[in-house]
C-alpha distance (Angstrom), angle and dihedral (degrees) to the residues before:
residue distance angle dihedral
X1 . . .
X2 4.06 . .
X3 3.61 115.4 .
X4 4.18 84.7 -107.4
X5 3.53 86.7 58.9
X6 3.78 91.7 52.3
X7 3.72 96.6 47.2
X8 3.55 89.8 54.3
X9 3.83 94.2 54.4
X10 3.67 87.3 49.5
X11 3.80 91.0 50.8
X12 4.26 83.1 54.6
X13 4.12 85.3 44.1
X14 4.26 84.0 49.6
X15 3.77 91.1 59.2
X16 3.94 97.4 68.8
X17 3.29 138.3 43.1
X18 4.15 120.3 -122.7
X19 3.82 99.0 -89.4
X20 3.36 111.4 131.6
X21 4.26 84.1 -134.1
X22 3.72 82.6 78.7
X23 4.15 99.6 59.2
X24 4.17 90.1 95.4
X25 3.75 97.9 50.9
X26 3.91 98.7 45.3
X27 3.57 89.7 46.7
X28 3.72 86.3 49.6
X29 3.73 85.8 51.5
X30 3.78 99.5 46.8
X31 4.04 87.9 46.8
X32 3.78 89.6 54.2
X33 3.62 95.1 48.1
X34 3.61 100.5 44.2
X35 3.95 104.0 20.8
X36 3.53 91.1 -122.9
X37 4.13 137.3 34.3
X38 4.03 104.6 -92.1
X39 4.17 110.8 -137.1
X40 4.14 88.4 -127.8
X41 3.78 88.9 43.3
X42 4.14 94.6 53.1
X43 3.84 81.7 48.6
X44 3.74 92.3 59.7
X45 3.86 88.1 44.9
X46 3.56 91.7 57.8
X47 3.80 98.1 47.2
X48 3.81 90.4 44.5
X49 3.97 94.9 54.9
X50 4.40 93.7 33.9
X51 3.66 93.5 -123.1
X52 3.19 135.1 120.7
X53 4.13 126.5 -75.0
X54 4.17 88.1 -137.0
X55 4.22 84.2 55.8
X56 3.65 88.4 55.2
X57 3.93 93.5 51.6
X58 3.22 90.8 49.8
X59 3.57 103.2 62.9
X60 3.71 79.2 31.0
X61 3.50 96.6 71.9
X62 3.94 100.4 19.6
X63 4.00 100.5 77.9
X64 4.11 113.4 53.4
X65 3.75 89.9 -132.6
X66 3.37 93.5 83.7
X67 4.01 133.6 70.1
X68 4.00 127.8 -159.6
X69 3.57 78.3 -164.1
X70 3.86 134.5 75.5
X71 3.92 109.6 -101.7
X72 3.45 139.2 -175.1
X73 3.79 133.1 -77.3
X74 3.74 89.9 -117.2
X75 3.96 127.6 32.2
X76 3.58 113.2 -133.5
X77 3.73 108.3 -162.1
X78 3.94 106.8 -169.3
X79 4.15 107.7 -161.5
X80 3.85 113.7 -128.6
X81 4.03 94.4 170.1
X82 3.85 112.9 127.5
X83 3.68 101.1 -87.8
X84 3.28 93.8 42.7
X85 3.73 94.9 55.9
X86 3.44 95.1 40.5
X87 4.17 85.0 59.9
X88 3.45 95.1 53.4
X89 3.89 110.3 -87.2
X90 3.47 91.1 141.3
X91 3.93 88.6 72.3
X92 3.58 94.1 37.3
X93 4.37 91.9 56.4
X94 4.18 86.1 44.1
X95 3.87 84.6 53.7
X96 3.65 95.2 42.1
X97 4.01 82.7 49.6
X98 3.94 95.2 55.8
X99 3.29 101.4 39.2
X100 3.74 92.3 55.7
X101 3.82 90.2 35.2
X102 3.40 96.2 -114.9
X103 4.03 119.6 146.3
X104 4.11 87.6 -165.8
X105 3.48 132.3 0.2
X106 3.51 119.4 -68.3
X107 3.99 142.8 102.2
X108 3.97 117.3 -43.2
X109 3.90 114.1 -117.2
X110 3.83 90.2 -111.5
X111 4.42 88.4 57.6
X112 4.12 85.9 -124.9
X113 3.93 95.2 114.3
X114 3.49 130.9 32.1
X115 4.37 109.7 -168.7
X116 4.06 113.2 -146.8
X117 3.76 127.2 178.5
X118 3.86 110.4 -145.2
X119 3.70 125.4 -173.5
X120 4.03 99.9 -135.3
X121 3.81 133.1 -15.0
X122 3.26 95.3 -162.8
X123 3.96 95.5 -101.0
X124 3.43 107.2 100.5
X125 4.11 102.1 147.5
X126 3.79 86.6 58.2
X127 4.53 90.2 52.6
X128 2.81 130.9 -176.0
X129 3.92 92.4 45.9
X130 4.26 131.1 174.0
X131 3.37 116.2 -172.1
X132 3.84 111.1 -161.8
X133 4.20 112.3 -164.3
X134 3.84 96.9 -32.7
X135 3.73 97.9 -32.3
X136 3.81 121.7 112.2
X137 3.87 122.6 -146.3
X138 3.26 113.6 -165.8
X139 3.62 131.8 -167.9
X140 4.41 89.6 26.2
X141 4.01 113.2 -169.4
X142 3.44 120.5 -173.8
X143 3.83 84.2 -115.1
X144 4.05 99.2 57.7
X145 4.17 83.5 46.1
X146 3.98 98.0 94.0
X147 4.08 80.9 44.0
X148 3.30 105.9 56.7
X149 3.88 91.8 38.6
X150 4.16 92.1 48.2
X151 4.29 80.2 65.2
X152 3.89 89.6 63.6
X153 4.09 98.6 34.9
X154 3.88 105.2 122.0
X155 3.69 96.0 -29.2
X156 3.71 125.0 151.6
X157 3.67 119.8 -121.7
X158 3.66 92.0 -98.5
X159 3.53 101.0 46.3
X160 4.09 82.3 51.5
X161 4.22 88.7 44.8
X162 4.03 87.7 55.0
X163 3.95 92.6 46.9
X164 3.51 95.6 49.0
X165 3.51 94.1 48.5
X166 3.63 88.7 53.5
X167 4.30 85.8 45.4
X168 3.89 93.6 43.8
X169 4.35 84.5 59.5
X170 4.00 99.2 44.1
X171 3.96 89.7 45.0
X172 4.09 86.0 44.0
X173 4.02 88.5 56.7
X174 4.00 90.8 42.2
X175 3.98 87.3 57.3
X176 3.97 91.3 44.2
């Protein structure tokens, strides 16, 4: 890590005090910062709140949310659930996969995408759905792929709020 890096975990590590209450939400801070929970920064964590570094992995690795390794910007979560599949999603992940050079799902070279497979999001009368950071797609062809994924390219988390806000409406009125 670069000493910039460093000082910005301890910024994060500034924000609490060292109950051990407070494990969850800096490691929710660190993952939203960095995308994933840096080895050197769970060490800090562990100093900070006097508990051990094997009680930090634990929660570490217990809830999904969080990643010992780096991830993408955005979260592209591909749904593979039955209805889903049956409508095609299986074309509409191998898209997602070439277009962001990907030969299986993973995290792109540049850390802006991370690719998931999920087995249901809960959405199945809208199939095949994508949901990229919170944002559902609904209805995902292969052809609306490069699209949808142009909206995230590079973007700064503001630029992404504004769009989604704009998303979260249209797919709102699709529902209705």
């Amino acid at each position: 890590m670069t000493e910039t890096e460093i000082q910005q975990a301890d910024s994060i590590l500034g924000q609490f005090n060292d109950q051990r209450a407070n494990l969850i939400p800096i490691l929710q801070d660190i993952q939203e910062k960095y995308y994933y929970l840096p080895q050197e920064v769970l060490g800090r964590v562990a100093r900070k709140l006097r508990v051990p570094l094997t009680d930090v992995y634990q929660v570490a690795t217990f809830y999904r949310c969080f990643s010992l390794v780096p991830r993408g910007k955005h979260q592209v979560q591909v749904c593979l659930g039955t209805a889903c599949h049956v409508r095609g999603a299986p074309r509409v992940l191998d898209r997602i996969l070439t277009d962001l050079k990907l030969g299986a799902p993973g995290t792109t070279r540049d850390r802006q995408f991370t690719v998931l497979t999920v087995r249901c999001v809960g959405c199945c009368g809208l199939a095949p759905v994508v949901r990229v950071d919170n944002k559902t797609h609904p209805h995902l062809t292969q052809a609306k792929v490069r699209g949808v994924l142009n909206k995230y390219r590079l973007k700064t988390h503001e630029e992404a709020a504004s769009t989604e806000e704009a998303g979260d409406r249209d797919a709102t009125a699709q529902i209705r």
